[in-house]
ROMI-440926 format. One line per 4 residues: number of its first residue (from 1); for each residue x, y, z of C-alpha. Coordinates in Angstrom, 2 decimals, m for minus. Layout:
BEGIN
NUM) X/Y/Z  ...
//
This chain:
BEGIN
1) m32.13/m0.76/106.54  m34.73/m3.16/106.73  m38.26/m3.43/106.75  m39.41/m4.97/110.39
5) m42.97/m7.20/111.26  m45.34/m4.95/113.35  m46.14/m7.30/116.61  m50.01/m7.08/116.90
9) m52.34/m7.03/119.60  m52.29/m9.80/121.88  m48.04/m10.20/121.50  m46.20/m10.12/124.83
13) m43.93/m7.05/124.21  m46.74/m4.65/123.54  m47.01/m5.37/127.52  m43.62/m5.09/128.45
17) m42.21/m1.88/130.02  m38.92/m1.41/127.26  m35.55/m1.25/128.99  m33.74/1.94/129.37
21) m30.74/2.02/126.22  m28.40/4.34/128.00  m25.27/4.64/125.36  m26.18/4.82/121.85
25) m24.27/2.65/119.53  m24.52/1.17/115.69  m27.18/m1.57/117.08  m29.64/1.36/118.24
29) m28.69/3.55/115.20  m29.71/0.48/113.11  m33.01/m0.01/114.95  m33.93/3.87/114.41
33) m32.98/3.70/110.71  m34.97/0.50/110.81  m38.16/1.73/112.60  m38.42/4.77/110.30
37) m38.77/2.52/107.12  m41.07/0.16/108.92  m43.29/3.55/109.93  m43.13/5.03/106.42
41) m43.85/1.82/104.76  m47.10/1.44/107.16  m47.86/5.07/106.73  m47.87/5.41/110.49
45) m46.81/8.96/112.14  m44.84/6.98/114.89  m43.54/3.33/115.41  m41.98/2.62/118.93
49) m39.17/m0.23/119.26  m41.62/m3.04/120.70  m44.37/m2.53/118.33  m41.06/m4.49/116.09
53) m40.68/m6.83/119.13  m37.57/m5.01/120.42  m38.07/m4.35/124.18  m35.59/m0.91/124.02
57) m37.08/2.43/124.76  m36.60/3.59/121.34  m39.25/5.13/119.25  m39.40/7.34/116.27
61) m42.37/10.28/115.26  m43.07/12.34/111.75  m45.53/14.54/112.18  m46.23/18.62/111.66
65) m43.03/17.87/109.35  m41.16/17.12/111.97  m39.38/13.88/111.94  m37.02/12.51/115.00
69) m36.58/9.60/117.44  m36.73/9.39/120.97  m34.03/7.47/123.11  m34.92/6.89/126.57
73) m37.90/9.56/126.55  m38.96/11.67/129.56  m42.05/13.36/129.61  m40.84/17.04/131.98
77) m44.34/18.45/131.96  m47.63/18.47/130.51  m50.47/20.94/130.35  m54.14/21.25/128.87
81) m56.39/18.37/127.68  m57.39/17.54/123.96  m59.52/14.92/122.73  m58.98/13.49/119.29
85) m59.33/9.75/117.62  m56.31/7.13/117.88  m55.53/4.27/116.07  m52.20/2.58/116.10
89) m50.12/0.11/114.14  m49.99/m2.99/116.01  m54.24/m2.63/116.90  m55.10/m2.17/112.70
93) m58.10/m0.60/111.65  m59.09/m0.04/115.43  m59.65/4.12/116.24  m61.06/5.25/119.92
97) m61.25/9.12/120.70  m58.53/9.64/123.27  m58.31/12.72/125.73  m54.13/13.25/126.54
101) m52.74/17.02/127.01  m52.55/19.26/124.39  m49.10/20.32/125.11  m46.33/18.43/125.99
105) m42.07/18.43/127.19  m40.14/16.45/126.52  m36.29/14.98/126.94  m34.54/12.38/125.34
109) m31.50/11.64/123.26  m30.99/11.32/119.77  m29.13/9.04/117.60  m25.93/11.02/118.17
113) m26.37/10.34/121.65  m27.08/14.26/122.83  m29.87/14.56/125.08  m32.65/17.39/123.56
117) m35.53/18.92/125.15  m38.54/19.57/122.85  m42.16/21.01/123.28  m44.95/19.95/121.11
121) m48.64/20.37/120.45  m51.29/18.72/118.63  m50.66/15.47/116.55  m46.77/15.92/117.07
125) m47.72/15.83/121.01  m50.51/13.33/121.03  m47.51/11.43/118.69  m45.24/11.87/121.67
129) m47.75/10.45/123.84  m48.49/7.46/122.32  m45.15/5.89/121.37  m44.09/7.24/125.14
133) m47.14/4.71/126.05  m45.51/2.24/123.92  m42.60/2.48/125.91  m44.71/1.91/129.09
137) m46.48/m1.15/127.80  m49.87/0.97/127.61  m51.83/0.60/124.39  m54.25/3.77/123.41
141) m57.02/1.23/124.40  m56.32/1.51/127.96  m57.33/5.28/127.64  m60.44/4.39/126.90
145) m63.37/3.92/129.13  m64.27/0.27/130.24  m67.74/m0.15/127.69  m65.47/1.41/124.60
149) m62.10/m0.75/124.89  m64.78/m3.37/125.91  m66.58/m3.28/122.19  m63.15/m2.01/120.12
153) m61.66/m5.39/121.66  m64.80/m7.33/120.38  m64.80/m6.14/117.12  m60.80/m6.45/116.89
157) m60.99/m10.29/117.76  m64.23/m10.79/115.33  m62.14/m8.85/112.63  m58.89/m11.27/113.37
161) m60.46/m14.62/114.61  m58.73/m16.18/111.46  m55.20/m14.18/112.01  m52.40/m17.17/113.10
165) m50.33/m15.15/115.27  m49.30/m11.64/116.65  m47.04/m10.64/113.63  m47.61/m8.94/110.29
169) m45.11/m8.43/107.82  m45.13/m4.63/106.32  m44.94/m4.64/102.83  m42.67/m1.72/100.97
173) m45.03/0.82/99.15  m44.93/0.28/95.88  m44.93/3.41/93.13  m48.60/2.03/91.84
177) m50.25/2.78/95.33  m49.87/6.37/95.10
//
């Protein structure tokens, strides 16, 4: 396993809708084993595959101590509407109140290759919905209304005028930061 660079706001693949991985094999079982360290290492409670510059729909969630990836998502159905704050790996130190719904379905296939089915609510389902975005090339930005995404992008650029490209290299978590 390795430790991958988040791409950052502004990088290409954040845009991209990811290509569909059909049969799982030890390259995508690498990238999930890689996108979890990247994700705990960050602290983040999901990390899709083209946040890492990999244009695969692959992503990978722990939250509600629940921890699994995603391979070729589906979203079956959807119900309610919550409204709770965002932020997200490759936009740091960025958060925006987002309104998704509360409850979601899911199918996609894990890293054995068996397709699953799963329902989730709260954080695990607004998780869901995010990296699912990722997928998409959607940012939670573009939930946002026009004047919002319109100020968080000011600030963002203000905040990384000085930043020399759309990479950042994750550092491991040392035992001292705890």
């Amino acid at each position: 396993m390795s430790l991958l660079s988040l791409h950052l706001l502004g990088s290409p693949v954040l845009r991209q809708r990811s290509k569909e991985v059909g049969a799982v094999d030890d390259e995508v079982r690498r990238l999930i084993d890689d996108l979890y360290e990247t994700m705990d290492a960050a602290r983040g409670v999901g990390l899709a595959a083209n946040q890492v510059g990999v244009a695969r729909r692959v992503a990978v969630v722990d939250a509600e101590e629940d921890r699994f990836e995603m391979i070729d998502p589906v979203i079956l159905g959807s119900e309610g509407r919550d409204s709770a704050e965002e932020g997200c790996l490759s936009i740091p130190e960025i958060f925006g109140d987002v309104s998704r719904p509360e409850r979601v379905v899911i199918e996609a296939t894990d890293r054995d290759g068996n397709r699953y089915r799963k329902e989730a609510t709260g954080l695990k389902a607004r998780a869901i919905q995010h990296e699912i975005d990722h997928l998409d090339g959607i940012l939670f930005l573009d939930h946002l209304s026009l004047i919002k995404r319109q100020m968080l992008l000011a600030r963002y650029r203000r905040e990384h005028k000085d930043d020399t490209g759309y990479t950042k290299e994750v550092q491991p978590e040392s035992a001292s930061s705890e």
